[in-house]
Structures are given as C-alpha cells and as structure tokens.
KOLLOPA-754718 format. One line per 8 residues: number of its first residue (from 1); their letters; for each residue x, y, z of N, C-alpha, C. Coordinates in steps of 0.1 Angstrom, whole numbers. Layout:
NUM> A> X:Y:Z:X:Y:Z:X:Y:Z ~ ...;
This chain:
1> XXXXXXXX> 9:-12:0:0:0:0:9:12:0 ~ 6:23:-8:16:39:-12:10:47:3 ~ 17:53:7:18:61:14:11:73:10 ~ 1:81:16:-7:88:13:4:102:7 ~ -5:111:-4:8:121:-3:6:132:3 ~ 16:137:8:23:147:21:29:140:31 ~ 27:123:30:32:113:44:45:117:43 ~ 52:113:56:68:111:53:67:97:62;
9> XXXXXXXX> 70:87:60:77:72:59:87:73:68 ~ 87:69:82:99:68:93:102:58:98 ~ 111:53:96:121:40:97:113:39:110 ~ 112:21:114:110:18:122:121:17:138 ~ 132:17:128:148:19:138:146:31:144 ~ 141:42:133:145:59:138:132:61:153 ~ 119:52:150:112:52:158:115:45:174 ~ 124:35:176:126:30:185:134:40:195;
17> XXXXXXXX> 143:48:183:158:52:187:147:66:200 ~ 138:71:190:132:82:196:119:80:209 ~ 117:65:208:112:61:221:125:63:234 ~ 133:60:230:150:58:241:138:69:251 ~ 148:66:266:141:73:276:160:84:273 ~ 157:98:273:169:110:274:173:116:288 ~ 183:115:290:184:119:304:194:132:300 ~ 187:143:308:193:152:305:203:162:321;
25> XXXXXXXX> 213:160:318:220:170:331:224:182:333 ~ 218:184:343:216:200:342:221:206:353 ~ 228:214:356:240:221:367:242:235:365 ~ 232:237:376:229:254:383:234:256:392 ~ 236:271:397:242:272:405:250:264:415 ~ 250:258:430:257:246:434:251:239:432 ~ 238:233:426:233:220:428:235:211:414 ~ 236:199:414:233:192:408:217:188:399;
33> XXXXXXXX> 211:191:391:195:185:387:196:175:375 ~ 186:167:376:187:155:365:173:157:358 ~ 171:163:345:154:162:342:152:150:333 ~ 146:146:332:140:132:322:127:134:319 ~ 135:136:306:124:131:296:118:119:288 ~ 108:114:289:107:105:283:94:104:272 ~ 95:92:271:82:89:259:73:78:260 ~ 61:76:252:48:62:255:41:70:262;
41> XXXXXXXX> 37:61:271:28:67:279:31:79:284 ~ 41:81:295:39:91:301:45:104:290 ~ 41:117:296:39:127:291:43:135:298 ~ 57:145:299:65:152:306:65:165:296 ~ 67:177:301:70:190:298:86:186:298 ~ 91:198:287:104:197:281:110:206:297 ~ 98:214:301:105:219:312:106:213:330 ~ 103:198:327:98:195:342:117:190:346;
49> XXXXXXXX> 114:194:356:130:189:362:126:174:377 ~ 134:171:374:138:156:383:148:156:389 ~ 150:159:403:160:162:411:165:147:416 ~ 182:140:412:185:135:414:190:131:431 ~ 183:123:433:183:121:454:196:115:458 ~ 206:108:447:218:108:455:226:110:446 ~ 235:119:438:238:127:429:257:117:433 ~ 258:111:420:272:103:424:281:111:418;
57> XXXXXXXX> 290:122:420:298:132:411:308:120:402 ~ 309:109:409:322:101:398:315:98:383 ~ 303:96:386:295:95:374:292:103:366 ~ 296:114:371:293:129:363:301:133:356 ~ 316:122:357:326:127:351:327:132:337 ~ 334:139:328:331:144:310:340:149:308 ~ 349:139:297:356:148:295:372:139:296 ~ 381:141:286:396:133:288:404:142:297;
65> XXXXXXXX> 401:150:306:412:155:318:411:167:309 ~ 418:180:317:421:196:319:411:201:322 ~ 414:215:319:402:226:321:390:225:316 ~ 388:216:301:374:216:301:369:205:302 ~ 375:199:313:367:183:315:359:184:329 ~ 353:177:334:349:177:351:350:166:355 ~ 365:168:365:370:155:372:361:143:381 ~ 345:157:385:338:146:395:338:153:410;
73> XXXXXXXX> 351:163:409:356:165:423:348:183:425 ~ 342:185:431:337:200:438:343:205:448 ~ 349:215:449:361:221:459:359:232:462 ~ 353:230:477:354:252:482:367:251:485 ~ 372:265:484:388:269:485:385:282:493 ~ 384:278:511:381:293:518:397:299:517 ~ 398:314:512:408:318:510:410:320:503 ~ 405:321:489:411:314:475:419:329:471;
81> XXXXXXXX> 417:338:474:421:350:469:432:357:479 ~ 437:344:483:454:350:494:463:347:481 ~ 478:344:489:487:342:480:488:328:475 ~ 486:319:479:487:307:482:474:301:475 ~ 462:305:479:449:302:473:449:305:457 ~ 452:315:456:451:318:432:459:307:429 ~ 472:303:437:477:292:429:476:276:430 ~ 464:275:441:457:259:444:446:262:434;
89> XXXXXXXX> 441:272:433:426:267:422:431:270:406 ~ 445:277:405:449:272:391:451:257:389 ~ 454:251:398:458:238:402:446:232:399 ~ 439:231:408:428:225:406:417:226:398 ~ 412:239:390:408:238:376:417:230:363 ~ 433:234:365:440:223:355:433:210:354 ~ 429:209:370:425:192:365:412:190:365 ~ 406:198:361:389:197:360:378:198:368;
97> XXXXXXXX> 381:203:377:378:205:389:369:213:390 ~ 357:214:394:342:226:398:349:231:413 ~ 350:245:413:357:252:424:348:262:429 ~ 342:264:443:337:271:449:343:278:453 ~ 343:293:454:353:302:459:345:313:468 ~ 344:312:483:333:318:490:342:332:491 ~ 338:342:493:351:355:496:337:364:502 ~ 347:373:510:341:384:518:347:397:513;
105> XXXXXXXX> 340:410:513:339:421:508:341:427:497 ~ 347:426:488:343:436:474:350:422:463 ~ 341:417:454:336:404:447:351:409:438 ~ 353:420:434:364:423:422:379:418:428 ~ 383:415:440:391:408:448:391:390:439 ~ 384:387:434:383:371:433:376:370:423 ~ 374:383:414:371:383:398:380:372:392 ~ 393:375:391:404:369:381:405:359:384;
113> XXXXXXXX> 398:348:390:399:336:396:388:330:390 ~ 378:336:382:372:329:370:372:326:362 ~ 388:329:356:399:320:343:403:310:354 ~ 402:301:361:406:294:361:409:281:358 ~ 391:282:355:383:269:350:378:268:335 ~ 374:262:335:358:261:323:349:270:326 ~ 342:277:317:329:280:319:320:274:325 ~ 314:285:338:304:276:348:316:266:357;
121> XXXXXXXX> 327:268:354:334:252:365:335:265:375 ~ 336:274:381:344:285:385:330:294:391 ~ 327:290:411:314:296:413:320:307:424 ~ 311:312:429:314:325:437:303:323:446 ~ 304:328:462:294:326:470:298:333:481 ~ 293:346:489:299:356:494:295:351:509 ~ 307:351:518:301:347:535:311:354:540 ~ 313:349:552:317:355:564:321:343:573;
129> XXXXXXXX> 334:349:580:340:336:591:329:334:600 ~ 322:340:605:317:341:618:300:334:614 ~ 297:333:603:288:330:595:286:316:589 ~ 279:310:598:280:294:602:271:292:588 ~ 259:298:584:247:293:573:256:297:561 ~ 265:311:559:265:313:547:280:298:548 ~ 289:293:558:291:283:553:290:273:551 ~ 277:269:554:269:255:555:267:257:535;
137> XXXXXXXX> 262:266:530:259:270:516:273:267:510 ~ 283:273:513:292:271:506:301:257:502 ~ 295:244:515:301:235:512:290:222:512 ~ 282:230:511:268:220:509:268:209:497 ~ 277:211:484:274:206:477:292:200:468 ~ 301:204:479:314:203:476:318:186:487 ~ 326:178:480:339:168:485:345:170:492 ~ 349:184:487:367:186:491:367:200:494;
145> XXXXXXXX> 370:205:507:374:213:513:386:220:518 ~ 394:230:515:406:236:514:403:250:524 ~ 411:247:534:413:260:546:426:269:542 ~ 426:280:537:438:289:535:436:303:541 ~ 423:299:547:424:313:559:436:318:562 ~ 444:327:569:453:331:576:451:344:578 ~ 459:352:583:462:367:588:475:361:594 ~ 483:374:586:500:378:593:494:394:604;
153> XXXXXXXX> 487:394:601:485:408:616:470:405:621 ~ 472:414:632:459:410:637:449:427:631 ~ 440:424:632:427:437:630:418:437:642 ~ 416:450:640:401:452:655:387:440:650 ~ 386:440:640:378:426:636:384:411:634 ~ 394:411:632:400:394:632:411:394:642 ~ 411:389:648:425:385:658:434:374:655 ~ 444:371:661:447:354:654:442:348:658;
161> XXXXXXXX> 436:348:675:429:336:678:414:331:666 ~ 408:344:669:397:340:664:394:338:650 ~ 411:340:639:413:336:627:415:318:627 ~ 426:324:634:432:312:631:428:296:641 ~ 423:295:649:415:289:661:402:286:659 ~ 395:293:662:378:294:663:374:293:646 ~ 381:304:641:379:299:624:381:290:618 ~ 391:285:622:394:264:614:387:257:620;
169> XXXXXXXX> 385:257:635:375:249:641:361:248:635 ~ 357:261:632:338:263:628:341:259:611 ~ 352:262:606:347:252:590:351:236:590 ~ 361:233:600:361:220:599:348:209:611 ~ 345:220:622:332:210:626:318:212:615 ~ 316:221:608:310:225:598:309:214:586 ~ 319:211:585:323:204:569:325:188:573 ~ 324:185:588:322:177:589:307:169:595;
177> XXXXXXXX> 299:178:596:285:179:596:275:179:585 ~ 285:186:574:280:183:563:282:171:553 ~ 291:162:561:292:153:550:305:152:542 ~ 315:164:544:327:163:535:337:152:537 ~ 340:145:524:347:135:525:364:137:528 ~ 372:153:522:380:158:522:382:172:528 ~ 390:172:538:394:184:546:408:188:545 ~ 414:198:540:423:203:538:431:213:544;
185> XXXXXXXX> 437:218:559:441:221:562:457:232:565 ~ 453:240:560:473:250:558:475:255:572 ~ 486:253:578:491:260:588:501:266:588 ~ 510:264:598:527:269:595:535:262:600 ~ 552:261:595:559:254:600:563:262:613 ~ 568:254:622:571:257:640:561:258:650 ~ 550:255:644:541:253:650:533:248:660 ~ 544:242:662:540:231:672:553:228:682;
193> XXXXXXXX> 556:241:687:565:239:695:564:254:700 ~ 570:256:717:573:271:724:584:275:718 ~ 578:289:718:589:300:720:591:306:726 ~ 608:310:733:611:319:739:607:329:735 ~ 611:334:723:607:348:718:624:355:724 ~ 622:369:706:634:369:708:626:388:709 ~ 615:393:700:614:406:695:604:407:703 ~ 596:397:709:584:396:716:584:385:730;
201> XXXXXXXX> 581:388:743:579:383:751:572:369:749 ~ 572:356:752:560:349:746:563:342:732 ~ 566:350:725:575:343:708:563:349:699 ~ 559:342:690:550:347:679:537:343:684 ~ 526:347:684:516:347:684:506:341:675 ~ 513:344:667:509:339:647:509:325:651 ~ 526:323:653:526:307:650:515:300:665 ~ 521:307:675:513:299:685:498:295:682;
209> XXXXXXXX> 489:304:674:474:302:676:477:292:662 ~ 485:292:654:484:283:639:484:268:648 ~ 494:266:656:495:249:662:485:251:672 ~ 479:259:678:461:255:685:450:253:670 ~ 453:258:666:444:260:650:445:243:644 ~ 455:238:644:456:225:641:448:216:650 ~ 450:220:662:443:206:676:431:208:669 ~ 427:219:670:410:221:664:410:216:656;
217> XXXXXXXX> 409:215:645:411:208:631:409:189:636 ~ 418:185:643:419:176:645:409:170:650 ~ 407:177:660:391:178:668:380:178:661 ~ 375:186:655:367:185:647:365:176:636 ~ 375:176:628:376:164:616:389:156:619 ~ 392:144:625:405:134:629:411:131:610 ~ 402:131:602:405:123:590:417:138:581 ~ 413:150:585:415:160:576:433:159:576;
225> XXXXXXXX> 438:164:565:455:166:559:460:177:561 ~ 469:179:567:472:193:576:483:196:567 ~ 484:207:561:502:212:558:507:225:567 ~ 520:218:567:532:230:572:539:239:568 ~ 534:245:561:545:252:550:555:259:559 ~ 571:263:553:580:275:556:581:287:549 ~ 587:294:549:585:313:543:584:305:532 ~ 572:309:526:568:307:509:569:321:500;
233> XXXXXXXX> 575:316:490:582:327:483:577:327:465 ~ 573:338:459:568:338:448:563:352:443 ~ 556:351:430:550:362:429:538:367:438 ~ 544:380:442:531:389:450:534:385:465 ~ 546:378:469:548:372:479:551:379:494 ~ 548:375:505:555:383:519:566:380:521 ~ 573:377:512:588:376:522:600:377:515 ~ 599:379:500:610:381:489:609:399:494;
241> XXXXXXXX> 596:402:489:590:415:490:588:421:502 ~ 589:414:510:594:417:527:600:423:527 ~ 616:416:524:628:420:529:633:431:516 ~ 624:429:503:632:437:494:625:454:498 ~ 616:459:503:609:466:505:615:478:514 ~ 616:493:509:622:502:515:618:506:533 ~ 608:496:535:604:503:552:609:494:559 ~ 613:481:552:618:475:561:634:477:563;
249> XXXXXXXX> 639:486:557:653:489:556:652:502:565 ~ 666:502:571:669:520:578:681:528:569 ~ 675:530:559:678:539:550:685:528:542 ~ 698:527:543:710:519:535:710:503:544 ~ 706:506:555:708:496:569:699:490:571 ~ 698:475:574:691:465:579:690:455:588 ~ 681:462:596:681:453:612:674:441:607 ~ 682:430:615:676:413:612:681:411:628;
257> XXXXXXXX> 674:402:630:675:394:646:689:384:644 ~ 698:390:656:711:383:659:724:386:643 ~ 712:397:643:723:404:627:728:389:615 ~ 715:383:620:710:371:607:722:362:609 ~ 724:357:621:736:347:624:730:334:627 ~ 728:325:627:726:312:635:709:310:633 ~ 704:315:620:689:313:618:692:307:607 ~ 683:301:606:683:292:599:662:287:588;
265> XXXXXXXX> 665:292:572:651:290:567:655:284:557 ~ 643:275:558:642:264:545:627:268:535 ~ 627:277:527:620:287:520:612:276:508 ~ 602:277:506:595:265:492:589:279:484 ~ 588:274:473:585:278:462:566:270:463 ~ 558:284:458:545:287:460:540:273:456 ~ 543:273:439:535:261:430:541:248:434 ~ 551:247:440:556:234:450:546:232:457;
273> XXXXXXXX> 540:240:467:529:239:476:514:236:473 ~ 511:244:463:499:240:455:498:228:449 ~ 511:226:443:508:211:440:507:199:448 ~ 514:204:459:513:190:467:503:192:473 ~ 494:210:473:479:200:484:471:194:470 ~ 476:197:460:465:196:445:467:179:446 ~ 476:171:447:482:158:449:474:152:461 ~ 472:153:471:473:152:486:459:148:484;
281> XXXXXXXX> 446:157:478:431:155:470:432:142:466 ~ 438:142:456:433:129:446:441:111:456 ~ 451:117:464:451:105:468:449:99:486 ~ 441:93:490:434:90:495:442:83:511 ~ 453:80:507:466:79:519:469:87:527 ~ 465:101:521:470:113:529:461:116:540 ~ 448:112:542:436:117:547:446:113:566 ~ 440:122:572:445:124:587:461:123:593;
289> XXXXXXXX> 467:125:579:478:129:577:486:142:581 ~ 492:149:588:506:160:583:516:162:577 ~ 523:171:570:527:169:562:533:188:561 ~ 548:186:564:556:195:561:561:203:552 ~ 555:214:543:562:219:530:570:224:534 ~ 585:223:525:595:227:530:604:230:516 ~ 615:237:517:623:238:501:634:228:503 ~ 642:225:497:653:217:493:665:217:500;
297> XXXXXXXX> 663:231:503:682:237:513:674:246:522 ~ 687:246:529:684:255:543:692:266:538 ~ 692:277:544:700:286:543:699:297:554 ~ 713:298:557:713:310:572:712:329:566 ~ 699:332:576:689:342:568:703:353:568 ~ 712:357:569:721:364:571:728:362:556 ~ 733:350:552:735:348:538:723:350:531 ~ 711:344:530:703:345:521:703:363:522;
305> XXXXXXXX> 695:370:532:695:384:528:706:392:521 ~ 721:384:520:730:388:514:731:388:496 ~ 724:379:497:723:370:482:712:378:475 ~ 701:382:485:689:390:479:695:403:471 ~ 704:411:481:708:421:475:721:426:464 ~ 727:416:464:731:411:455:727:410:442 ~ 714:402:441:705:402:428:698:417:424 ~ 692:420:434:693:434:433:701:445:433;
313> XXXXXXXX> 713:441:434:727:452:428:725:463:436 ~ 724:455:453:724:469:466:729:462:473 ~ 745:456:469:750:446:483:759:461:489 ~ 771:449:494:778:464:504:785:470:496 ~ 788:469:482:796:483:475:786:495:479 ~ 779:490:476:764:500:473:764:508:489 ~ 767:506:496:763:510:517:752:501:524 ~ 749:489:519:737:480:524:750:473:533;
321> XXXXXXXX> 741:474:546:749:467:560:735:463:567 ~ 742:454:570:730:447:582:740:445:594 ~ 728:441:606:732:443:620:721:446:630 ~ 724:438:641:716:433:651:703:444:652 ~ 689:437:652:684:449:658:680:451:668 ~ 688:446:678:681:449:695:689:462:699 ~ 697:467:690:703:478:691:700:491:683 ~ 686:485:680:684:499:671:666:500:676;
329> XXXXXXXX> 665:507:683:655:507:695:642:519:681 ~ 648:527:672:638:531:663:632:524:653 ~ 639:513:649:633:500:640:623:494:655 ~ 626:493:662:608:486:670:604:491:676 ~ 606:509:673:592:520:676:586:519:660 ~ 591:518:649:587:520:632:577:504:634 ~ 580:492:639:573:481:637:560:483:644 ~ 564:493:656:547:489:666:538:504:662;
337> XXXXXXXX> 545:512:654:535:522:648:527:521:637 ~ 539:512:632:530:506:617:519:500:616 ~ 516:490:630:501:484:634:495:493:635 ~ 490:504:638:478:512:639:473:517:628 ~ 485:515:612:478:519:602:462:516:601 ~ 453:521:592:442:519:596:436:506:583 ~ 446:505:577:445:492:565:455:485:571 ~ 460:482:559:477:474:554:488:479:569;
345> XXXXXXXX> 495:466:570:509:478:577:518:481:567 ~ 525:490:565:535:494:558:545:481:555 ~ 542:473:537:554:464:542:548:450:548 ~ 536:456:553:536:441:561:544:442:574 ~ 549:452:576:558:449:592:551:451:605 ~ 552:440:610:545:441:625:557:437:635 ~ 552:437:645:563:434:653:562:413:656 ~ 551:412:658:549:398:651:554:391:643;
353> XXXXXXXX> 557:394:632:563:395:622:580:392:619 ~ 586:408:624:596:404:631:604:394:638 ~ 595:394:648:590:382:661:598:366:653 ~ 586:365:643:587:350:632:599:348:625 ~ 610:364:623:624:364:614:631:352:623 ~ 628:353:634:640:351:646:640:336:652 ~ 629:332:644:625:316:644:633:308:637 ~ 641:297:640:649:283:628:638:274:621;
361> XXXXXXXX> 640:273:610:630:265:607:636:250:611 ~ 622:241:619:630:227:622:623:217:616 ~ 624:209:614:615:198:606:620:184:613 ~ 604:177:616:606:170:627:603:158:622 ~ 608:154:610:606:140:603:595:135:596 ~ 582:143:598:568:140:592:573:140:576 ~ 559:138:566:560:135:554:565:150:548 ~ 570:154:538:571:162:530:567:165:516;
369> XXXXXXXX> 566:173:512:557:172:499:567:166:489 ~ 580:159:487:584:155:481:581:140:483 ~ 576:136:494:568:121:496:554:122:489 ~ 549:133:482:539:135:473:545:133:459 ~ 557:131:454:562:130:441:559:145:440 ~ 561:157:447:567:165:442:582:171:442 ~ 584:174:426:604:176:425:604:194:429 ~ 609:196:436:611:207:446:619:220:436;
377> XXXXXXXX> 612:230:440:617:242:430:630:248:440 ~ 648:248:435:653:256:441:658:273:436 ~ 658:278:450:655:292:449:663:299:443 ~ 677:295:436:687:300:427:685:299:416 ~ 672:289:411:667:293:399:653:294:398 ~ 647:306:403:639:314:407:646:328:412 ~ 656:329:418:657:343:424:660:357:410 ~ 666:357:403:668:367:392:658:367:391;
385> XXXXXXXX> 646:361:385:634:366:379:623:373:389 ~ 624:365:403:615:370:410:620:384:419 ~ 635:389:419:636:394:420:639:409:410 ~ 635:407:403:638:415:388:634:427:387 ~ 620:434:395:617:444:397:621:452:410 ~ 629:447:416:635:453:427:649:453:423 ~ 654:456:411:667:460:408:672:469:407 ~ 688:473:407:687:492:413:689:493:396;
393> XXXXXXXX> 688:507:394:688:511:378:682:497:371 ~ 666:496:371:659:489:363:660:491:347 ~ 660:503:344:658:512:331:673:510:326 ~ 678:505:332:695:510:330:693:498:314 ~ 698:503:304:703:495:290:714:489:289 ~ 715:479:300:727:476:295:734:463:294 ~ 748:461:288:753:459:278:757:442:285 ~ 757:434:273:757:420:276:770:419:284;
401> XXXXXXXX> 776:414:296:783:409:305:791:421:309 ~ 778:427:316:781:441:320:784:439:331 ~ 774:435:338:773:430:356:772:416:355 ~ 784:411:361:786:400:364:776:390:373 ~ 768:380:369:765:373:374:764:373:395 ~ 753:375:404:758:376:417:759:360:420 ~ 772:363:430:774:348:436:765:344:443 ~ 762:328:441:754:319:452:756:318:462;
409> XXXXXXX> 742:317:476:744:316:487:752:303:490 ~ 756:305:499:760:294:508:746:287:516 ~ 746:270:514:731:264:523:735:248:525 ~ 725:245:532:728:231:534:716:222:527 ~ 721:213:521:713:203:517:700:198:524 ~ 694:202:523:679:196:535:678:179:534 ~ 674:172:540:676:161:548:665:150:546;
C-alpha cells in the first residue's frame, strides 16, 4: 500500500531510537539536577525537572582530563584570593575540577579567579568567618574542602585567635556535619612547638594560635591533611617582598635578629605547595595525615639576605649593612607604629612579624611534599626573575656581561 501524499515514511529503527528514555544534566548554581524526559505513555513538559536524590559526582565525570573536563571532584577553597589560594585553584581547575570560591567584601578581589576553570566550573558565593549558614551554603554541595584562611597581623575585627582557632575549628566541625569527605588544612611550619621569643615576650603569636588551630582541626575532623609550609616565596609574595621593600630597611641599613647569624630558613617555592595540596586531594593515603612543606636547602637568613641584595645590585659596595636589631631601638618604635595603620601595615611589618624572622626553621621527620612525588623548586633558579623588579637602575640598557653574574648563597642540603 503507497503512502498517502504529504506522508513522510519513518524507519521503524529511527522510531525506537526516539522512544530511548533522554536523560538530560543540568547544573545550576551549586546543585546538581537531572530532568527526564521520556516517551509512550507518560507525558512530561520539556521543562519538568527531576531532582536526582543521591547525585554520584564520579558519574558525572566528561571529558579526557584539563580545564574543560569535570573531574567529578567540587572544591570550596576558603581563602582562594590570598597568596597561596590563586595558585591551588589554578591547580585545581588544570585538572577539571568545579571550584567554589566563597570570599568576603568587594567580589572584584576574586574576579580573576574565573579563568581558572571552564565555563560555569568556577562559582562564587559571598560569606563571612563568623557565619556558620553562609558556610553551611558554601560546602553543601562540595567533596573537598581547602582551609587557606590566615592573617600575618591582627585587625580590630579578626585576631589570630579567632582567625586562626575558632575559624578552622567552625569550618572544619561545619564540613564535617555536612558530610565532607576531604578536609584540607594549611598552617605553619614551627608550629608546634614554644617559644622563647626573641622581639616579643612569649614568641610569635601567629605561629602559637596556627598549632592551636591545628588541635581544632583535628578535633573536629580526625581524618582531615594538615600542611606545614616555611617562608613561601613567589610572585606577590611576603617575604621576597618583605625584605626587598624600602620600610623595612633603615635607609642603607638593615636590622635582622642576631644580625641574621645562627637562623636558619628552608624557604619552598608557591607552586611546590599547590601542588602538593592539589596531589594530597586525589590521593586517599594522605587523609588524617601532616605533612611538612618545606624547600630543598636550608640557608642561614644572614646569607640568604646577602644574596637577595646582590641580585638586586644593593650589596655592600652600594652602603647595604646589616646588623643586630636589638640595638636599634627606632626600628621597633617604626614596627609597633605601623600596626595602627588603619589598613595594610606598611610592608607588612609588625612586630609579630619580626618576632617570626627570629624563628629556625625545624622539621621534625613528618611526610614532606616530596613524599607526594613533588620535585622541589630551588630558589637559585627562581631568584633573578622573582627578584627583577626590585633592581637598582631597572631602566639602565645595558650591555651583555656588564654586571657579572651575583654569587650563590651558601646552604645546606635539606635532609
């Protein structure tokens, strides 16, 4: 029998294919939705949605790995917009990763942090430390959880206790209420040990509330991966930019504690760090673990400061002298005036701060991020570049093996 004419004639294959039940995935804001549509009997709107009740992210996976795949894995990163934070969620977008980035006060702070990812992998959600609901929201729908809180000073609104203490504690009993399978923890190296104190009665205050900040942690979540980092050093950094910085110098002169004799810092390079917490995620050994970031050599801060200026072509031809500063009584009236700035301190100098120069870095046998298969960045090849804008006569033109090469510190092989 002919087919009537205007019919169109449809395979009986093409008919089955368009019976198939479609499942369609749909990913708004933090949630996950699943709508289905189907065909035969039932009769669904193209717009009904079907909220999937136990949403498996490994199943959600798409994609052969990078930026525009989704690993599966959803990551708040509280902090993401410190020094240390831009370069874990570059990390963790590389590998496909949906990143939650909660931040407090003006959104244009944690703009640039939306190249990270893929379109849509890269969310934003505005809270507050003290603000238990806005972070119940922010990790409501995340795995993996990354603490990079800190404060190097204190403010009339954050203190270290209540940064560093009360604030690790309320996201990690938080995140473990919610269900998070991964807790991520940053502290500091020395942390876990007294100090005399050399600039400050007492010792640092920073470090002391960072190793209470850890018990909490522990307390709250037993399973969570703690890191220890030492002076971390990089672009945008506190401590290249520390010491290269005009306030912390007395004109030509520079006070260091014990005139930088018998200290001793084992300095890591930023993306060293990021990687090994970006590593520490994906593998599953590390959970209720610590773990030491540390650089490759030690070096006594008296050499290293020497070598800085050096690279910057301000050693002692130039009049750059260093020397004790318990003897220079207007360098720690300049550190305790600088705290009352009503922002920033000048520099970053506090007397706290200070306080932390005067500290050895010690490492007490735990894992290191080279037990993560990370190959460790050393700081001799990094320092010309990172030091390159703090050169004297920047502008200067000149001429191939003009300025000789500065000589390498002296350091010891780390252990």
């Amino acid at each position: 029998m002919q087919p009537a004419r205007g019919c169109v004639t449809v395979p009986s294959s093409a008919l089955r294919t368009m019976a198939l039940q479609k499942n369609i995935i749909q990913g708004y804001g933090l949630g996950v939705r699943a709508a289905v549509v189907t065909s035969g009997n039932q009769r669904h709107s193209s717009s009904d949605v079907r909220f999937l009740t136990k949403p498996n992210l490994a199943a959600l996976k798409k994609g052969r790995g990078g930026r525009s795949s989704f690993s599966g894995d959803v990551c708040t990163v509280f902090g993401a917009s410190g020094f240390i934070g831009r370069y874990v969620c570059n990390r963790l977008g590389k590998i496909g990763s949906q990143i939650i980035i909660p931040y407090r006060g003006d959104h244009y702070d944690v703009l640039r942090l939306k190249m990270v990812g893929d379109l849509g992998q890269v969310l934003f959600i505005p809270y507050h430390l003290c603000d238990e609901d806005a972070i119940r929201k922010a990790v409501k729908h995340s795995n993996i959880v990354i603490n990079l809180v800190g404060r190097d000073w204190e403010t009339r609104n954050f203190s270290f206790d209540k940064v560093h203490v009360e604030g690790s504690h309320r996201l990690a009993h938080i995140c473990k209420e919610m269900g998070v399978e991964r807790f991520l923890h940053v502290s500091a190296l020395n942390s876990d040990r007294e100090h005399e104190g050399y600039f400050l009665k007492g010792g640092s205050k920073f470090l002391k509330t960072k190793g209470l900040g850890e018990q909490a942690v522990r307390d709250a979540f037993p399973e969570a991966t703690i890191f220890r980092p030492s002076d971390v050093y990089g672009q945008e950094d506190r401590f290249l930019r520390y010491y290269s910085g005009i306030w912390r110098h007395q004109g030509k002169l520079l006070p260091l504690p014990k005139g930088g004799k018998d200290i001793w810092k084992q300095p890591v390079f930023v993306s060293d760090v990021a990687q090994g917490i970006v590593t520490a995620i994906r593998d599953p050994e590390t959970a209720g673990k610590t773990y030491e970031a540390v650089g490759p050599r030690r070096y006594e801060l008296g050499e290293l400061i020497d070598w800085f200026h050096r690279v910057m072509r301000k050693d002692k031809e130039t009049g750059y002298m260093k020397y004790d500063m318990k003897w220079d009584p207007t360098f720690q009236l300049k550190a305790r005036l600088t705290e009352f700035l009503p922002s920033w301190p000048v520099n970053t100098l506090t007397r706290d701060k200070v306080e932390r120069e005067a500290v050895t870095d010690i490492t007490t046998g735990l894992p290191t991020l080279e037990d993560l298969g990370v190959i460790l960045t050393k700081m001799e090849d990094r320092m010309d570049w990172e030091l390159k804008p703090f050169r004297a006569g920047s502008y200067y033109d000149e001429e191939v093996g003009e300025f000789e090469p500065p000589a390498p510190p002296k350091y010891i092989e780390a252990r």
